[in-house]
ROSE-4610 file (N, C-alpha, C; in Angstrom, 1 decimal, always signed):
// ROSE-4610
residu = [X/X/X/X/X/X/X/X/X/X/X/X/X/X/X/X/X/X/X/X/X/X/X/X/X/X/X/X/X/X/X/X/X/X/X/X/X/X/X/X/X/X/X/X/X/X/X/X/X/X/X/X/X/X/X/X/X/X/X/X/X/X/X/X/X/X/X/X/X/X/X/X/X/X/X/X/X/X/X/X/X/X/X/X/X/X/X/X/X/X/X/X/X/X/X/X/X/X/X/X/X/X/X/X/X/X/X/X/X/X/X/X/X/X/X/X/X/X/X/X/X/X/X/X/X/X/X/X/X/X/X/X/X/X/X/X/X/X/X/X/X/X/X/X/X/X/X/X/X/X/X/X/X/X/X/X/X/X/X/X/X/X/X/X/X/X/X/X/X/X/X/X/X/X/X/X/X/X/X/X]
num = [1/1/1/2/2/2/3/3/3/4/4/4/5/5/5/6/6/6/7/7/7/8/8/8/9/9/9/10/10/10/11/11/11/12/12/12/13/13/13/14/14/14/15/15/15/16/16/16/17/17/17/18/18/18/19/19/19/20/20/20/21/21/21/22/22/22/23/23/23/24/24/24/25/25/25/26/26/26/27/27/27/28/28/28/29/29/29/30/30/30/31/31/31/32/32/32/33/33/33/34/34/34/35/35/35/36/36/36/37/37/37/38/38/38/39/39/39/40/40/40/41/41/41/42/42/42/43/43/43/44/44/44/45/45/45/46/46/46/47/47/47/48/48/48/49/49/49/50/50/50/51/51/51/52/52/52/53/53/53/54/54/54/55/55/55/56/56/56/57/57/57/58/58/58/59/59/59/60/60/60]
x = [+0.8/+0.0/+0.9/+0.5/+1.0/+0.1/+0.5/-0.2/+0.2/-0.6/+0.0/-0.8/-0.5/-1.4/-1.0/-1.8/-1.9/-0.4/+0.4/+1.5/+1.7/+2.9/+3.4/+4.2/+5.3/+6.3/+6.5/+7.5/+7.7/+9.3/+9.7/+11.1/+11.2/+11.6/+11.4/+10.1/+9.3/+8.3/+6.9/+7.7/+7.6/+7.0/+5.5/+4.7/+4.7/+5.4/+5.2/+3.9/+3.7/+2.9/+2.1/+0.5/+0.1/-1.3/-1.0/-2.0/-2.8/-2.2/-2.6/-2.5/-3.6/-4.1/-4.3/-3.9/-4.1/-3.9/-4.7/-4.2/-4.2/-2.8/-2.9/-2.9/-3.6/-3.8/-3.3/-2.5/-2.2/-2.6/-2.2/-2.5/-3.6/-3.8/-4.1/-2.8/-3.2/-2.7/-3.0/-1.9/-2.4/-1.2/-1.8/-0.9/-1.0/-0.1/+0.1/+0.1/-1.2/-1.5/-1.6/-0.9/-1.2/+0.1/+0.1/+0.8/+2.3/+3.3/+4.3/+4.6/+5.2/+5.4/+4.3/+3.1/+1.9/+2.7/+4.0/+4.1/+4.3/+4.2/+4.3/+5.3/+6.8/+8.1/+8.1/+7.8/+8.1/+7.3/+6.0/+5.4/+5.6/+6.6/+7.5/+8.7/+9.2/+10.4/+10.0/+9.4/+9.1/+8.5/+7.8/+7.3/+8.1/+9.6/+10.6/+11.4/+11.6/+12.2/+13.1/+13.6/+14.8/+14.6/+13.1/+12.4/+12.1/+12.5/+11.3/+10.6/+9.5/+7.9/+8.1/+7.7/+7.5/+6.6/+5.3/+4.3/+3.5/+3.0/+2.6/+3.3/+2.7/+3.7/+3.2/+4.1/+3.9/+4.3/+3.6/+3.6/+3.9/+4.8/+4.5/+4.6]
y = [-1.2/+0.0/+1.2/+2.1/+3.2/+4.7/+5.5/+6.0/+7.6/+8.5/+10.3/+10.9/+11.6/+12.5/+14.0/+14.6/+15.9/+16.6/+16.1/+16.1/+17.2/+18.8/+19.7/+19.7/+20.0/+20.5/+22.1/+22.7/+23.6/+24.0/+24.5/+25.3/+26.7/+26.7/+28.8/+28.8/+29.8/+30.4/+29.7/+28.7/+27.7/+26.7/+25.9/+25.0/+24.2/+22.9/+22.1/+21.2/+20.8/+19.9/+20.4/+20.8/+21.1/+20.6/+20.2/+19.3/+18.0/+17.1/+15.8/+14.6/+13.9/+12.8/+11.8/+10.5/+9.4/+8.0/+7.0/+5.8/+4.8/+3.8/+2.8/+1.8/+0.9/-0.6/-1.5/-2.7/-3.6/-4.5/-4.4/-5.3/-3.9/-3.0/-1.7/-1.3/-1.0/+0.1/+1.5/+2.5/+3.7/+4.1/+5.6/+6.1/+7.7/+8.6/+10.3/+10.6/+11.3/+12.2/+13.4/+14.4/+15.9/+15.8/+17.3/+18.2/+18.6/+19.0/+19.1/+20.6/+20.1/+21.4/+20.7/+19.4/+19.8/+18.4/+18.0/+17.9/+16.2/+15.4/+14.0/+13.4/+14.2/+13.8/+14.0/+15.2/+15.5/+14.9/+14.6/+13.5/+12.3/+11.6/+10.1/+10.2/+11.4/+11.3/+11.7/+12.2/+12.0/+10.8/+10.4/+9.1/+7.7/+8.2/+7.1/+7.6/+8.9/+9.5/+9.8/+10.4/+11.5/+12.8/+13.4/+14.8/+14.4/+15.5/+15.6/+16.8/+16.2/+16.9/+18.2/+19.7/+20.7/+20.2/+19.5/+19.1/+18.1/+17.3/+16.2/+15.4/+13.8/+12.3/+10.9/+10.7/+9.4/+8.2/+7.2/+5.7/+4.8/+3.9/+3.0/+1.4]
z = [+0.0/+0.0/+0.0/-0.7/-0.8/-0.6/+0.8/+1.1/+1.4/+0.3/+0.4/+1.4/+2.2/+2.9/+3.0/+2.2/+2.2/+1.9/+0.5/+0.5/-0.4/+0.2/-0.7/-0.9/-2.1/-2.3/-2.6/-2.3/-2.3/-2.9/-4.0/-4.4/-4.7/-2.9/-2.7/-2.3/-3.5/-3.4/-4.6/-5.1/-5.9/-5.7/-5.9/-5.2/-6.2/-6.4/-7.6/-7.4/-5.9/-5.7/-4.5/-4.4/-3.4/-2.7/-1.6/-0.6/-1.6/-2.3/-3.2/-2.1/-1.6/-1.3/-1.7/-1.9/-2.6/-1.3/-1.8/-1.6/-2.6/-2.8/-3.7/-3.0/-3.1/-2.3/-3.1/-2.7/-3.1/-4.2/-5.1/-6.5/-7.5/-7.3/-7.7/-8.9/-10.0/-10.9/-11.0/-10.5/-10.7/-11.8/-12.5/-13.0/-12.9/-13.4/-12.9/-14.6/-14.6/-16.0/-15.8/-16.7/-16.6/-17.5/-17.8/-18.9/-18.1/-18.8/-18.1/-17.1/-16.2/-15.1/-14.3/-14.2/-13.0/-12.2/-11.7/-10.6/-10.2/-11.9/-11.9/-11.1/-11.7/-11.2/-10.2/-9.3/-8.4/-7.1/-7.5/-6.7/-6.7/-7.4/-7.5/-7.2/-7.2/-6.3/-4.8/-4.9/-3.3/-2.7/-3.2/-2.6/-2.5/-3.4/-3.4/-2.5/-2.0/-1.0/-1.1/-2.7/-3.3/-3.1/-2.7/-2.5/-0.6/-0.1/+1.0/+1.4/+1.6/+1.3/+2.4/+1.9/+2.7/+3.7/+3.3/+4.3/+3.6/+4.8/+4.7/+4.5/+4.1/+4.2/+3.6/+3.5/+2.6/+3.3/+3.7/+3.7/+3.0/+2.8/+2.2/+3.1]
């Protein structure tokens, strides 16, 4: 399980990712759609734990 809660990033004054909630449950496929700049990367490196989050947190 993989679990976000209320998770931001911030660079400076710079919000790439702001307050996004998810859970993925076990044997679940998810995937991250949007246009570039809204924050794909930056919410998978954090959740692999290359980023850490201004606020909120991630479980896995």
């Amino acid at each position: 399980m993989i679990q976000v809660e209320h998770l931001t990033k911030r660079y400076g004054k710079f919000t790439a990712v702001d307050d996004i909630s998810f859970c993925v449950n076990e044997g679940e496929v998810f995937a991250f759609l949007g246009p570039n700049g809204s924050g794909k990367t930056t919410t998978m490196k954090t959740i692999v734990g290359l980023n850490v989050p201004t606020s909120g947190r991630v479980l896995v």
